[in-house]
DSSP file (Angstrom, degrees, kcal/mol; ACC not computed):
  #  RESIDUE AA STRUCTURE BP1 BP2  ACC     N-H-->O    O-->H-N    N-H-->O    O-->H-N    TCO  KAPPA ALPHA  PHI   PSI    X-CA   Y-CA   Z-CA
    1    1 A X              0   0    0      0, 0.0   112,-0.0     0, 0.0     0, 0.0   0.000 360.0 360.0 360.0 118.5    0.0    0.0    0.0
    2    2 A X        +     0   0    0      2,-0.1     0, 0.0     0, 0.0     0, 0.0   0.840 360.0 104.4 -95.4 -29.9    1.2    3.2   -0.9
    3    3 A X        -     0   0    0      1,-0.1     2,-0.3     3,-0.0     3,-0.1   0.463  58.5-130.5  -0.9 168.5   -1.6    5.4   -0.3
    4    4 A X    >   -     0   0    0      1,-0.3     3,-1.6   134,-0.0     4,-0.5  -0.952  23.7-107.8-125.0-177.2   -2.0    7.7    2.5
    5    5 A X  G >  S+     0   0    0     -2,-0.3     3,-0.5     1,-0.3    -1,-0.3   0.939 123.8  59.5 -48.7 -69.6   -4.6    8.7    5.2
    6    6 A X  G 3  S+     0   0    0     14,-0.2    15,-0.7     1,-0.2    -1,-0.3   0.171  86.1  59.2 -27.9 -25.9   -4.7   11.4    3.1
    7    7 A X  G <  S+     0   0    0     -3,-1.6    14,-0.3    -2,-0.2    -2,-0.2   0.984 104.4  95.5 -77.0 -88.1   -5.8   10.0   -0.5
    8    8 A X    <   +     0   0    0     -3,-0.5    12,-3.6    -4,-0.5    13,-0.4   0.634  47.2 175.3 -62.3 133.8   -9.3    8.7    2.0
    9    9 A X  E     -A   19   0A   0     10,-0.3     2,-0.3    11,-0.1    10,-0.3  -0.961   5.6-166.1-138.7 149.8  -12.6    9.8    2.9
   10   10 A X  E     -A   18   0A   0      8,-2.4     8,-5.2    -2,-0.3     2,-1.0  -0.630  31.0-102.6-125.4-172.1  -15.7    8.9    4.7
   11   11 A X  E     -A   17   0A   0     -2,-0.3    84,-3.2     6,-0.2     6,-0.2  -0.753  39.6-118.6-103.2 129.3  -18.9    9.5    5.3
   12   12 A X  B     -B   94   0B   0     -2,-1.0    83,-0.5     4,-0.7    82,-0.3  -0.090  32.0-117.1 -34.6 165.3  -20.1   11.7    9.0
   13   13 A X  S    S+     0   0    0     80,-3.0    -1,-0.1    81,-0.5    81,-0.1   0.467 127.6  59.9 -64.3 -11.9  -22.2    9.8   10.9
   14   14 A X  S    S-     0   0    0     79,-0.2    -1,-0.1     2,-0.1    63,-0.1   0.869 127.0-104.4-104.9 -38.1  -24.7   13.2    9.9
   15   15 A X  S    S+     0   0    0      1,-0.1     2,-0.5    -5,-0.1    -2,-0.1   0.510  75.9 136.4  97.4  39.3  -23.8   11.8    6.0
   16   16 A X        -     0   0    0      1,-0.0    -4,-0.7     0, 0.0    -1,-0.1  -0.851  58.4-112.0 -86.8 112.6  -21.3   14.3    4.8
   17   17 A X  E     -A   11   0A   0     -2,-0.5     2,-0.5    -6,-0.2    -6,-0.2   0.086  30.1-158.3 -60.6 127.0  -18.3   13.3    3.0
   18   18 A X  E     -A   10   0A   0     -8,-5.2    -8,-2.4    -6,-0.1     2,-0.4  -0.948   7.1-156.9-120.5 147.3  -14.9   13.7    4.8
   19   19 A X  E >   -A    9   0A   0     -2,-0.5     3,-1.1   -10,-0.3   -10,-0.3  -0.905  14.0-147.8 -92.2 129.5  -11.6   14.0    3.1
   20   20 A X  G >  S+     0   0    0    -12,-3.6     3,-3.5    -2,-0.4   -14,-0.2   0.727  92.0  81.5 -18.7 -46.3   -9.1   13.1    5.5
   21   21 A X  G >  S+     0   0    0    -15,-0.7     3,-3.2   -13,-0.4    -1,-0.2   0.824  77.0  69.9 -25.8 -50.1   -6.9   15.7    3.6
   22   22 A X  G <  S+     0   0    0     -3,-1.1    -1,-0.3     1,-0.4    -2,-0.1   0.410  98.0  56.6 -92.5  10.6   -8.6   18.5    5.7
   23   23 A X  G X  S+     0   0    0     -3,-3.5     3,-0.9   -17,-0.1    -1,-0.4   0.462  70.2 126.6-114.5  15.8   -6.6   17.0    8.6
   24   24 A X  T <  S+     0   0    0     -3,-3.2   112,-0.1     1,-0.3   111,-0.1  -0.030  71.5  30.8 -52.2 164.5   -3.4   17.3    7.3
   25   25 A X  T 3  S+     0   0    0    110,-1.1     2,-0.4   109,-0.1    -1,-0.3   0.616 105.5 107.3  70.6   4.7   -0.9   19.2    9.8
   26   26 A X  S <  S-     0   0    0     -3,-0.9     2,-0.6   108,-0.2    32,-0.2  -0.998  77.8-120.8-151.3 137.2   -3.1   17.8   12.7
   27   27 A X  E     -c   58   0B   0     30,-1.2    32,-2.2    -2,-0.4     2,-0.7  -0.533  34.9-161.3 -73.7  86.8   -2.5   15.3   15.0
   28   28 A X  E     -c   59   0B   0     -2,-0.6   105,-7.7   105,-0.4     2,-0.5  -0.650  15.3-169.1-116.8 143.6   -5.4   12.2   14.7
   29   29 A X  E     -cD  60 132B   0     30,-1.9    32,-1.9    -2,-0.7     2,-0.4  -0.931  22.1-159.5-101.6 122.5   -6.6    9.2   17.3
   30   30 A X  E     -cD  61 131B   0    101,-2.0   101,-2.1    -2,-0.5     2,-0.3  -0.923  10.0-167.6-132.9 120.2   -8.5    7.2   15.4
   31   31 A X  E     -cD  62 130B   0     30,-1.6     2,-1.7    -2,-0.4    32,-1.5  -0.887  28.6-155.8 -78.7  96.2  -11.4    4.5   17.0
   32   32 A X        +     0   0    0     97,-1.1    96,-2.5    -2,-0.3    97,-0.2  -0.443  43.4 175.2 -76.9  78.6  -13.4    1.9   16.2
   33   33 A X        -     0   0    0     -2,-1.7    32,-1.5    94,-0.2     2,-0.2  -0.255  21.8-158.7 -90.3 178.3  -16.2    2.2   19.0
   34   34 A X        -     0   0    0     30,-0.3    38,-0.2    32,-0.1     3,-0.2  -0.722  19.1-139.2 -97.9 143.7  -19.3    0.8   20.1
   35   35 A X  S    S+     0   0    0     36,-1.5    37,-0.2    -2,-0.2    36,-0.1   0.857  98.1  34.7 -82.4 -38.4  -22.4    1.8   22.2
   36   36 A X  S    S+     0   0    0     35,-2.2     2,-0.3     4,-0.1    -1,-0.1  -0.599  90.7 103.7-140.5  57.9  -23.1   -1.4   24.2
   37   37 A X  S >  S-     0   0    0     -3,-0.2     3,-2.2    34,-0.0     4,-0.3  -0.988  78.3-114.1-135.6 164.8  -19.8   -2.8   24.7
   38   38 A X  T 3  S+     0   0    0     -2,-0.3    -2,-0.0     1,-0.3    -3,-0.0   0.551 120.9  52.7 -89.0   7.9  -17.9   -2.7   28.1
   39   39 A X  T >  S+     0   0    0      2,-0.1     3,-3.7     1,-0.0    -1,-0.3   0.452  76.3 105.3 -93.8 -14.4  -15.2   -0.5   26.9
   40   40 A X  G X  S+     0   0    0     -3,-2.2     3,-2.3     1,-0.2     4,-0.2   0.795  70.4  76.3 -20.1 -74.1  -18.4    2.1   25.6
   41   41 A X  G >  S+     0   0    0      1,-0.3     3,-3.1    -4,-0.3    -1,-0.2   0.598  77.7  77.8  -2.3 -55.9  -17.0    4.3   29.1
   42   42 A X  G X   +     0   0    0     -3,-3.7     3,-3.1     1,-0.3     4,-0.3   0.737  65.7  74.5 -19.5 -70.9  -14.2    5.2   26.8
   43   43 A X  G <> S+     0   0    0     -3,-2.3     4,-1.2     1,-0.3    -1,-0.3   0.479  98.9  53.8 -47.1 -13.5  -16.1    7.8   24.9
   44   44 A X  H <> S+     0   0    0     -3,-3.1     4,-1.6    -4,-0.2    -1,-0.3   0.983 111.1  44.7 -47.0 -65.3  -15.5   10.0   28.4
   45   45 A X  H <4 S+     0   0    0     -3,-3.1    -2,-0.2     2,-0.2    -3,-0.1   0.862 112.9  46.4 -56.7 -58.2  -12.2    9.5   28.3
   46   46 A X  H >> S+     0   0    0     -4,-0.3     3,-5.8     2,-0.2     4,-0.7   0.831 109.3  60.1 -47.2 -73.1  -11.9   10.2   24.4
   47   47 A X  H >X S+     0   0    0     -4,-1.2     3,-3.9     1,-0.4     4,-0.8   0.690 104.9  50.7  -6.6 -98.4  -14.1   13.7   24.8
   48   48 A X  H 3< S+     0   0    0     -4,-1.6    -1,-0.4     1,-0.3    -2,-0.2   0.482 105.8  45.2 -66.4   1.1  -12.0   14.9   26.9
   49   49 A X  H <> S+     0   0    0     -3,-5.8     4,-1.9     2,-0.1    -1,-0.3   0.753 115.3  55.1 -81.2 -16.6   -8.5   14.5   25.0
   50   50 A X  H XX S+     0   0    0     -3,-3.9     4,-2.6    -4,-0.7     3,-0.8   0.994 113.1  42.7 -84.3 -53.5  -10.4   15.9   22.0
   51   51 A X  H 3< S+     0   0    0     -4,-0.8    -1,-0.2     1,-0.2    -3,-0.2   0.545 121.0  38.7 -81.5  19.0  -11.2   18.7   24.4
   52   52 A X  H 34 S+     0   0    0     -5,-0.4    -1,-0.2    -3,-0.2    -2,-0.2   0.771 126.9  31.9 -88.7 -37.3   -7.8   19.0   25.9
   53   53 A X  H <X>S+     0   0    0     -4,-1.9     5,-1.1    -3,-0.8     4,-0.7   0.607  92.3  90.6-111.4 -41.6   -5.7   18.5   22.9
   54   54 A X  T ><5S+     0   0    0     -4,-2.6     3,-1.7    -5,-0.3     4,-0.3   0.844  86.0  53.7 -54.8 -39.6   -8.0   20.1   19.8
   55   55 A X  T 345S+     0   0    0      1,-0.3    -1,-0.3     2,-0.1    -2,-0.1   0.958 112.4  48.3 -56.8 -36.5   -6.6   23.9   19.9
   56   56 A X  T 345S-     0   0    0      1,-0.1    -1,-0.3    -4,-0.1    -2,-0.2   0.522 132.5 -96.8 -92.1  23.9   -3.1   22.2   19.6
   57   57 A X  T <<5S+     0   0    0     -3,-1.7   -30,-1.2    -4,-0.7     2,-0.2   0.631  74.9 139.7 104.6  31.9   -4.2   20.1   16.8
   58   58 A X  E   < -c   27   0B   0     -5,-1.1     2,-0.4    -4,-0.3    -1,-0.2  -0.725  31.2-166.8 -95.7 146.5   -5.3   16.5   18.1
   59   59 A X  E     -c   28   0B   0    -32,-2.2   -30,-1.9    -2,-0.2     2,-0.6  -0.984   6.9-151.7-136.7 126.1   -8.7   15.4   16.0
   60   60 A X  E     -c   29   0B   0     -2,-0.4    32,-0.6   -32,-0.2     2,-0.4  -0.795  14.6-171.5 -82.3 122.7  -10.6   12.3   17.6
   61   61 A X  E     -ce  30  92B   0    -32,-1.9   -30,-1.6    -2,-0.6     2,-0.5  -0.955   8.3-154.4-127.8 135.9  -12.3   10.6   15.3
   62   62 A X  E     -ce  31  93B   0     30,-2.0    32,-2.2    -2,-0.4     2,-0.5  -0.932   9.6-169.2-120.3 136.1  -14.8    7.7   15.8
   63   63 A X  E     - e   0  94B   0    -32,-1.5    32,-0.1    -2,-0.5    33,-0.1  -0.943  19.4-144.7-119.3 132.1  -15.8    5.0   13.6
   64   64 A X  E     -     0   0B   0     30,-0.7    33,-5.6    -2,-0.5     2,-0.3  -0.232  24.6-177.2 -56.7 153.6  -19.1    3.1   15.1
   65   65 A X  E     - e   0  97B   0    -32,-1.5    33,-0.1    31,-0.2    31,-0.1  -0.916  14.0-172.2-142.0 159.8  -18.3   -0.8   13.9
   66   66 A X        +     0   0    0     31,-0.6     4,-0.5    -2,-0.3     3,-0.1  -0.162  67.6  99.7-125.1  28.3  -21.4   -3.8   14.9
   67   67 A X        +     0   0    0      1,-0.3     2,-0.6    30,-0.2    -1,-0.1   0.705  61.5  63.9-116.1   1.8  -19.2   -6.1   13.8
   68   68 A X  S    S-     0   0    0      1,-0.1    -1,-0.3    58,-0.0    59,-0.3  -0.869 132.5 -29.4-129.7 101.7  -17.8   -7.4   17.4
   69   69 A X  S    S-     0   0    0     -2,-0.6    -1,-0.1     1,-0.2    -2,-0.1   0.833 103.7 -83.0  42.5  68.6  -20.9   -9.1   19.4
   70   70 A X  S >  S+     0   0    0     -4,-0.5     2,-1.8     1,-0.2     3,-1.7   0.414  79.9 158.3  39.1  22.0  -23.2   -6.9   17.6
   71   71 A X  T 3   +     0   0    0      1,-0.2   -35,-2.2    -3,-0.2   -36,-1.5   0.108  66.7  42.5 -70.3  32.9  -22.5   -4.2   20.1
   72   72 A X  T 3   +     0   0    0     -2,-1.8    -1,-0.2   -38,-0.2    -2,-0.1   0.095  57.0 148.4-160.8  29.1  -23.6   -1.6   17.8
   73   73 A X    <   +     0   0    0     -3,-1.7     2,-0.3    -7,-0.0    -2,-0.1   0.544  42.5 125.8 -68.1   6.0  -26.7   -2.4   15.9
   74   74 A X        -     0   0    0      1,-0.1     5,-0.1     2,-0.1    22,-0.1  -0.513  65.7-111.6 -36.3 113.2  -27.8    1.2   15.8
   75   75 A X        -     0   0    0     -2,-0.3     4,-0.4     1,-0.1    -1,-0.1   0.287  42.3-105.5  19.9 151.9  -28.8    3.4   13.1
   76   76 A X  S  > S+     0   0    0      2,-0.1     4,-1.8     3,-0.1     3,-0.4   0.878 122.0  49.8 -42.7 -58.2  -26.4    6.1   12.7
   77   77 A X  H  > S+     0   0    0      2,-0.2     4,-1.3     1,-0.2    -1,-0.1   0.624 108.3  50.3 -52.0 -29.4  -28.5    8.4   14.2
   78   78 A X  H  > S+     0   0    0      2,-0.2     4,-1.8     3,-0.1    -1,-0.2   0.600 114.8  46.6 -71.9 -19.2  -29.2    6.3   17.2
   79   79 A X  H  > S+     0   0    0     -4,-0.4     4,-2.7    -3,-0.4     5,-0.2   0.906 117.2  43.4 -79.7 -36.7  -25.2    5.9   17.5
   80   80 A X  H  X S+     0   0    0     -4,-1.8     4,-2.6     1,-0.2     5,-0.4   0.957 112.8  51.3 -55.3 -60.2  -24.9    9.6   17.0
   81   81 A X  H >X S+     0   0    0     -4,-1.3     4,-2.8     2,-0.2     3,-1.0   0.924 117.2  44.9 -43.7 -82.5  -28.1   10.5   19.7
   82   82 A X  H 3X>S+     0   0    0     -4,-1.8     4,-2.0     1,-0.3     5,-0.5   0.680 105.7  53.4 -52.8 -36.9  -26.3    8.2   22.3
   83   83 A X  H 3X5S+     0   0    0     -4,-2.7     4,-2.1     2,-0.2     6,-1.4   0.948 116.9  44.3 -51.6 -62.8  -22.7    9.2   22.1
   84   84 A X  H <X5S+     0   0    0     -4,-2.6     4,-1.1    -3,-1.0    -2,-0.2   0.866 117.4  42.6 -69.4 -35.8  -24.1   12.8   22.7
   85   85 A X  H  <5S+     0   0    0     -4,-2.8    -1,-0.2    -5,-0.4    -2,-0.2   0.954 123.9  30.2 -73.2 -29.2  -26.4   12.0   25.4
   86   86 A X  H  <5S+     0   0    0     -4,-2.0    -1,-0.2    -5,-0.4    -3,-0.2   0.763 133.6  28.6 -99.5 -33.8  -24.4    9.7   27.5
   87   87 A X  H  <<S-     0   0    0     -4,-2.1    -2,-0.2    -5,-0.5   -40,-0.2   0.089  88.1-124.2-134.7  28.6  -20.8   11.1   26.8
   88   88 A X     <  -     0   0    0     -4,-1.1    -4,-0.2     1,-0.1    -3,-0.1   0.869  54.5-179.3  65.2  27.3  -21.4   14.9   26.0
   89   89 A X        +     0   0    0     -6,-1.4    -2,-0.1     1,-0.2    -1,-0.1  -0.591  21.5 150.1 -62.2 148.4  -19.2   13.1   22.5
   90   90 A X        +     0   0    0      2,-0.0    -1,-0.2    -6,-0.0     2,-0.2  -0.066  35.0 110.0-145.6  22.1  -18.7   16.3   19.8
   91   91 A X  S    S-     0   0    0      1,-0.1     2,-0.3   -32,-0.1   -30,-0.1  -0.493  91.8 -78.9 -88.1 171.8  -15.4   15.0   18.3
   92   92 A X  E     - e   0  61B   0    -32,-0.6   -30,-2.0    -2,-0.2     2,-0.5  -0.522  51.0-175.9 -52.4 106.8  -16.0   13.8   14.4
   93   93 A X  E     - e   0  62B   0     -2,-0.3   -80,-3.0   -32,-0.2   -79,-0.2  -0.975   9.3-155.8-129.1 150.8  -17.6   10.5   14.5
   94   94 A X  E     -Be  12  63B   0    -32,-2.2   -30,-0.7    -2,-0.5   -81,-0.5  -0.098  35.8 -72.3 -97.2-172.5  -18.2    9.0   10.8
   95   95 A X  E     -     0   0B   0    -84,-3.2    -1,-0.2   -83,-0.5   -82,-0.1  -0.546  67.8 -78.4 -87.0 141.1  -21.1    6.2    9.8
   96   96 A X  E     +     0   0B   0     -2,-0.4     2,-0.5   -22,-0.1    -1,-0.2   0.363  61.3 177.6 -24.5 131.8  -20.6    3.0   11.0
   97   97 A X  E     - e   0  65B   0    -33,-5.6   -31,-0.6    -3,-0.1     2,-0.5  -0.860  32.4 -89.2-136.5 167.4  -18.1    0.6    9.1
   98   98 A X        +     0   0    0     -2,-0.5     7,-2.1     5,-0.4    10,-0.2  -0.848  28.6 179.1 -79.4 128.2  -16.3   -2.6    8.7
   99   99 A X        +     0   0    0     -2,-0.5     2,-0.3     5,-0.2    25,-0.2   0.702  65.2  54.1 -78.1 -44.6  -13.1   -2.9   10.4
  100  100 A X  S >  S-     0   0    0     -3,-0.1     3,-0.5     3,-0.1     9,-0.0  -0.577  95.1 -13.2-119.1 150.3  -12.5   -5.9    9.4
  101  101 A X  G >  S-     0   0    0     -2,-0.3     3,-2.0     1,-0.2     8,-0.1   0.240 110.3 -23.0  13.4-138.7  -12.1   -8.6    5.9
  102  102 A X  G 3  S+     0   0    0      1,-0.3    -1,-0.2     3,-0.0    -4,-0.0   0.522 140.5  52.3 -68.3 -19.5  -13.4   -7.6    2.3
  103  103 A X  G <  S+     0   0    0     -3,-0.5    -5,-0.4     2,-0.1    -1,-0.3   0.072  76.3 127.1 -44.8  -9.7  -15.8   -5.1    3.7
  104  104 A X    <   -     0   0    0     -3,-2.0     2,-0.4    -5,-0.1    -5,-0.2  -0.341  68.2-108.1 -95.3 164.1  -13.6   -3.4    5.7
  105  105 A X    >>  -     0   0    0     -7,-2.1     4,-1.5     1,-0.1     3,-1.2  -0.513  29.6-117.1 -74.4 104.1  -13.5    0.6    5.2
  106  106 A X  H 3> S+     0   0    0     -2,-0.4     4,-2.4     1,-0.2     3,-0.3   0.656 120.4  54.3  30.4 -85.4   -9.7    2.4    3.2
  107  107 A X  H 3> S+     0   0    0      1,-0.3     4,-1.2     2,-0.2    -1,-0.2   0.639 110.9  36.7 -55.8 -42.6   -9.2    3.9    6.2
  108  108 A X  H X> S+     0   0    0     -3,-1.2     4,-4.8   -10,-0.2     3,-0.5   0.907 112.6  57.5 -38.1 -67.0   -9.3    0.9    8.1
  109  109 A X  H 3X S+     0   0    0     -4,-1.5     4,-0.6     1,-0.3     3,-0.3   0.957 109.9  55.2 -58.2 -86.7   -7.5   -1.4    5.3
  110  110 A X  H >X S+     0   0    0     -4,-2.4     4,-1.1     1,-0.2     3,-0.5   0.661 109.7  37.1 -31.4 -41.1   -4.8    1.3    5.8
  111  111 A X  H <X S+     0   0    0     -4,-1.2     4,-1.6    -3,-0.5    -2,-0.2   0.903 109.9  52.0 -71.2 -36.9   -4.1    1.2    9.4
  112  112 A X  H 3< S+     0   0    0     -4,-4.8    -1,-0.2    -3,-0.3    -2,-0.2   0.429 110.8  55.0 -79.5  25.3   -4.3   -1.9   10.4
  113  113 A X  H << S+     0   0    0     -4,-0.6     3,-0.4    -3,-0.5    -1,-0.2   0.469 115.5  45.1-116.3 -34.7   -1.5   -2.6    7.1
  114  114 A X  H  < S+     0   0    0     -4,-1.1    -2,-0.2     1,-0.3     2,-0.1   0.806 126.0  24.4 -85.6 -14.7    0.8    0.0    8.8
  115  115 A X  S  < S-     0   0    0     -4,-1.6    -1,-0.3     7,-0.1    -2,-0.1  -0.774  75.5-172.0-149.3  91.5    0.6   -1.0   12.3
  116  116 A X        -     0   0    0     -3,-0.4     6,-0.3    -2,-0.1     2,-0.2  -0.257  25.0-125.7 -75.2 171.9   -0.1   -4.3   12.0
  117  117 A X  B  >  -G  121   0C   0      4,-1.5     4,-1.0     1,-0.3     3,-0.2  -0.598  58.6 -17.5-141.7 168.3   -1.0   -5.7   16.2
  118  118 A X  T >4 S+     0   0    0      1,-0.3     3,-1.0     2,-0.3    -1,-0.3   0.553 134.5   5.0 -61.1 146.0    0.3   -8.1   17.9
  119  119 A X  T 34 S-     0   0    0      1,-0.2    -1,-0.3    -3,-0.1    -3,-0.0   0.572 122.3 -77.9  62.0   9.8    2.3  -11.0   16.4
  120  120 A X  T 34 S+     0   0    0      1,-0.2    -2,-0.3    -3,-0.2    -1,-0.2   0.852  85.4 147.9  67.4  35.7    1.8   -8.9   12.9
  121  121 A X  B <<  -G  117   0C   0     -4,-1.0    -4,-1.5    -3,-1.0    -1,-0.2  -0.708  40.2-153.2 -81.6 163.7   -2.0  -10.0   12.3
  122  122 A X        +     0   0    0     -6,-0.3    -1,-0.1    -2,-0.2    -7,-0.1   0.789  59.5 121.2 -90.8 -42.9   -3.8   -6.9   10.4
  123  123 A X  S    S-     0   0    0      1,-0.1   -23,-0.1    -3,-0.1    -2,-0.1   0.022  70.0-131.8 -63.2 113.0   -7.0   -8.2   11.9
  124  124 A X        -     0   0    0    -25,-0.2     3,-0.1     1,-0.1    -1,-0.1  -0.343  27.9-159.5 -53.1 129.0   -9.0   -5.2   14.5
  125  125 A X        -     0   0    0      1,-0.4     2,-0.3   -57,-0.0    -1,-0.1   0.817  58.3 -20.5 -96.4 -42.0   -9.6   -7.8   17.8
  126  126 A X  S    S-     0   0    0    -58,-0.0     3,-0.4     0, 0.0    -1,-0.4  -0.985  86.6 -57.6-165.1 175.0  -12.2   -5.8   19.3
  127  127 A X  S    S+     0   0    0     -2,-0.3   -94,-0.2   -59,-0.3   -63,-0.0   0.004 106.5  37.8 -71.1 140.5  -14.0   -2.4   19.7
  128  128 A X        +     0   0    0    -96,-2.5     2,-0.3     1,-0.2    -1,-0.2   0.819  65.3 150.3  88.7  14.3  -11.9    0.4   20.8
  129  129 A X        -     0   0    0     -3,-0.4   -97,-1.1   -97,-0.2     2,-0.4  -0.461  31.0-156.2 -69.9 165.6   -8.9   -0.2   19.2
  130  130 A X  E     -DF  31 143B   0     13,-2.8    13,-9.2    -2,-0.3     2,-0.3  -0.961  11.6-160.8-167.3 128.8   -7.1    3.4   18.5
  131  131 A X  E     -DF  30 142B   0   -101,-2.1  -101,-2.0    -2,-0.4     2,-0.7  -0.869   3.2-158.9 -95.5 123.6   -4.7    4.4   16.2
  132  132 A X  E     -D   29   0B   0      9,-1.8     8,-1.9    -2,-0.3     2,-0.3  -0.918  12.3-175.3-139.1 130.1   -2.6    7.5   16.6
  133  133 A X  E     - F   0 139B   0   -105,-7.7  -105,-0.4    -2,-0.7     6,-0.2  -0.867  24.0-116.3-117.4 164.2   -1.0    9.2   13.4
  134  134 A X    >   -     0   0    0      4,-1.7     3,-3.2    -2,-0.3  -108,-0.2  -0.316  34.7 -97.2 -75.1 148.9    1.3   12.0   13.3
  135  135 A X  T 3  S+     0   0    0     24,-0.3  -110,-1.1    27,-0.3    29,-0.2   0.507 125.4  65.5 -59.5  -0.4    0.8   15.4   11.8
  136  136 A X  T 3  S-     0   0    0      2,-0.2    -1,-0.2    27,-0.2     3,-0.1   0.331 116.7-111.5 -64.1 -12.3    2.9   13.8    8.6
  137  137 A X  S <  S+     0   0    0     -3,-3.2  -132,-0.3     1,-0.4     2,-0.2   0.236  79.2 136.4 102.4 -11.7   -0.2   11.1    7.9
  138  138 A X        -     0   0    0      1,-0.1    -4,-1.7    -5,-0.1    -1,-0.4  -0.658  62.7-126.4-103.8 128.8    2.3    8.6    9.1
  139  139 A X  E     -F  133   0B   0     -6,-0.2    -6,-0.2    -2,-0.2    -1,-0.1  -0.464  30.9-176.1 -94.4 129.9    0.4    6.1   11.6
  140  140 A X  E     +     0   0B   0     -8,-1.9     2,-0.2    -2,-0.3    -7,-0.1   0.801  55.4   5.6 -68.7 -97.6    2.7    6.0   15.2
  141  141 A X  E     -     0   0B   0     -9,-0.3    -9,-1.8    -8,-0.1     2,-0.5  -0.754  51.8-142.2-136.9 154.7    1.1    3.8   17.1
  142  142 A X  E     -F  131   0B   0     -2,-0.2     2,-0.6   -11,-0.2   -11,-0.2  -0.764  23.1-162.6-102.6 130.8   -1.4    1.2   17.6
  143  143 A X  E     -F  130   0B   0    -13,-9.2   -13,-2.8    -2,-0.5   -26,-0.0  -0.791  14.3-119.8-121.8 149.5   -3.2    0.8   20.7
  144  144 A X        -     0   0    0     -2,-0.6   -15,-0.1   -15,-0.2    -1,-0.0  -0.191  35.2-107.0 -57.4 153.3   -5.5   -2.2   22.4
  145  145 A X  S    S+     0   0    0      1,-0.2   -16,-0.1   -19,-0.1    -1,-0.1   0.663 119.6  51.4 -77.3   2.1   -8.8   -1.8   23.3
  146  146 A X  S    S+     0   0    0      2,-0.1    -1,-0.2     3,-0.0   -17,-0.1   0.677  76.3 114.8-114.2   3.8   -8.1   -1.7   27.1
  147  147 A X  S    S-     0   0    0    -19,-0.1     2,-0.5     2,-0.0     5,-0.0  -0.439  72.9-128.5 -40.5 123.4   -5.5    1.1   26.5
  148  148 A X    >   -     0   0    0      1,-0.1     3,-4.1  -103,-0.0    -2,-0.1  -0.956  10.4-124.2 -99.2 127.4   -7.4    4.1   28.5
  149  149 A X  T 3> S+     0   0    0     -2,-0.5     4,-0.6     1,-0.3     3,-0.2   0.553 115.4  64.1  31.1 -64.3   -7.7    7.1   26.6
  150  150 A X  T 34 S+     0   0    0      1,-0.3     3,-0.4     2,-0.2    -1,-0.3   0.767  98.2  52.6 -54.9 -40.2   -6.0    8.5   29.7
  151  151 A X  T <4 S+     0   0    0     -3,-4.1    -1,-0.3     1,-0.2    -2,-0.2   0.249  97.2  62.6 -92.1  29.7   -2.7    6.4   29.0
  152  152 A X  T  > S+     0   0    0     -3,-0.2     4,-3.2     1,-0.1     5,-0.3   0.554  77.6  97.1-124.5 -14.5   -2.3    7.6   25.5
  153  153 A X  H  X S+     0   0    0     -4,-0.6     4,-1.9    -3,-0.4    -2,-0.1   0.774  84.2  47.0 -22.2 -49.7   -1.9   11.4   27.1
  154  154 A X  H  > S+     0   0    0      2,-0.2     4,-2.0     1,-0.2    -1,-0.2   0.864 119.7  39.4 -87.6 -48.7    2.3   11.1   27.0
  155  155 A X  H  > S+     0   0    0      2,-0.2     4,-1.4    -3,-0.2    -2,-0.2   0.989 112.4  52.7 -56.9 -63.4    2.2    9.9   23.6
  156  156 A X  H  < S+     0   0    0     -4,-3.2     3,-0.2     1,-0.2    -2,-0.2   0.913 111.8  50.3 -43.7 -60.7   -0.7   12.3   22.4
  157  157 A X  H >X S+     0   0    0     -4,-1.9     4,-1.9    -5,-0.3     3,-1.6   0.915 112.2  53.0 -22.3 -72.7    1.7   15.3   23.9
  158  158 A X  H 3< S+     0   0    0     -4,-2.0     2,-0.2     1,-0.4    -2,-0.2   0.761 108.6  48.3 -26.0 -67.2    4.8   13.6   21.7
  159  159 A X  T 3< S+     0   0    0     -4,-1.4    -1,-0.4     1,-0.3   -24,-0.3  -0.310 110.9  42.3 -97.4  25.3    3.2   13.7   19.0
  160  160 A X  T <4 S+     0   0    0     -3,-1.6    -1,-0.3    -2,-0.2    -2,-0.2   0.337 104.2  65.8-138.3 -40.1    1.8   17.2   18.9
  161  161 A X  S  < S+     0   0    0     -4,-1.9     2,-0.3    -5,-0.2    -2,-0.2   0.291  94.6  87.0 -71.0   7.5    5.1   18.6   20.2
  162  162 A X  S    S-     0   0    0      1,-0.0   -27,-0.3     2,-0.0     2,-0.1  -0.884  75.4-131.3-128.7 141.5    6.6   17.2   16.4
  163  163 A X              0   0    0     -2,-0.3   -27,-0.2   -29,-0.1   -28,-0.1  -0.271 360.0 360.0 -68.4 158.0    6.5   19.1   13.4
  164  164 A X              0   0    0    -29,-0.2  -139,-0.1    -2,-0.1    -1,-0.0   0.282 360.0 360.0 -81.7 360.0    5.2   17.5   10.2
């Protein structure tokens, strides 16, 4: 793959197209959540690096996935409605996708080929993995889904403090 984030776009959860381009320069965490899975809590955490972090250029982004123990069978709008209601979420979150085989989303295809997880498999293990790329496009690091939000702070910092 040569591609970059950047060549990709998705659709809002609201159903607008985004170019990744329009985040170049900027620092992104990227998520595959859930609603009704027992890392859901998360969405605290994330809110609040996106509101720690956005003026110095961090962008959160979530994409809802159903595809690990159906913990997301929502509507868009229902994911969208809950995220705000339960976790005050306002970072970018896109429509539901596949993470995962021939289905799976670019954006997806791309990370998990650039920071392949443990043993090198490609495959996303469960909701709430997070990806964190540099203001160059170039994906740092890959984190597990019981990595807290909280523990990606030192890194998030790092990576903010580095020029493109």
């Amino acid at each position: 793959m040569s591609d970059s984030l950047y060549d990709h776009s998705a659709t809002s959860i609201t159903g607008e197209t985004v170019h990744l381009a329009s985040y170049r320069g900027q620092v992104m965490l990227i998520v595959n959540t859930a609603s009704a899975c027992g890392f859901t809590p998360q969405f605290k955490g994330l809110e609040q690096l996106w509101k720690d972090f956005k003026d110095q250029g961090l962008v959160v982004i979530g994409f809802p996935s159903n595809e690990f123990g159906g913990q997301d069978p929502g509507s868009n709008d229902e994911i969208s409605s809950f995220c705000e209601l339960n976790y005050g979420v306002s970072f970018p979150m896109m429509g539901k996708v596949e993470v995962n085989g021939a289905g799976a989303h670019p954006v997806w295809k791309l990370l998990k080929h650039e920071r392949p997880g443990l043993l090198g498999t490609e495959a996303i293990k469960w909701n709430f993995t997070k990806f964190l790329v540099g203001r160059d496009g170039n994906v740092l690091k890959r984190y597990a889904p019981n990595d807290t939000p909280e523990s990606l702070r030192k890194d998030i910092e790092a990576a903010l403090r580095a020029t493109a």
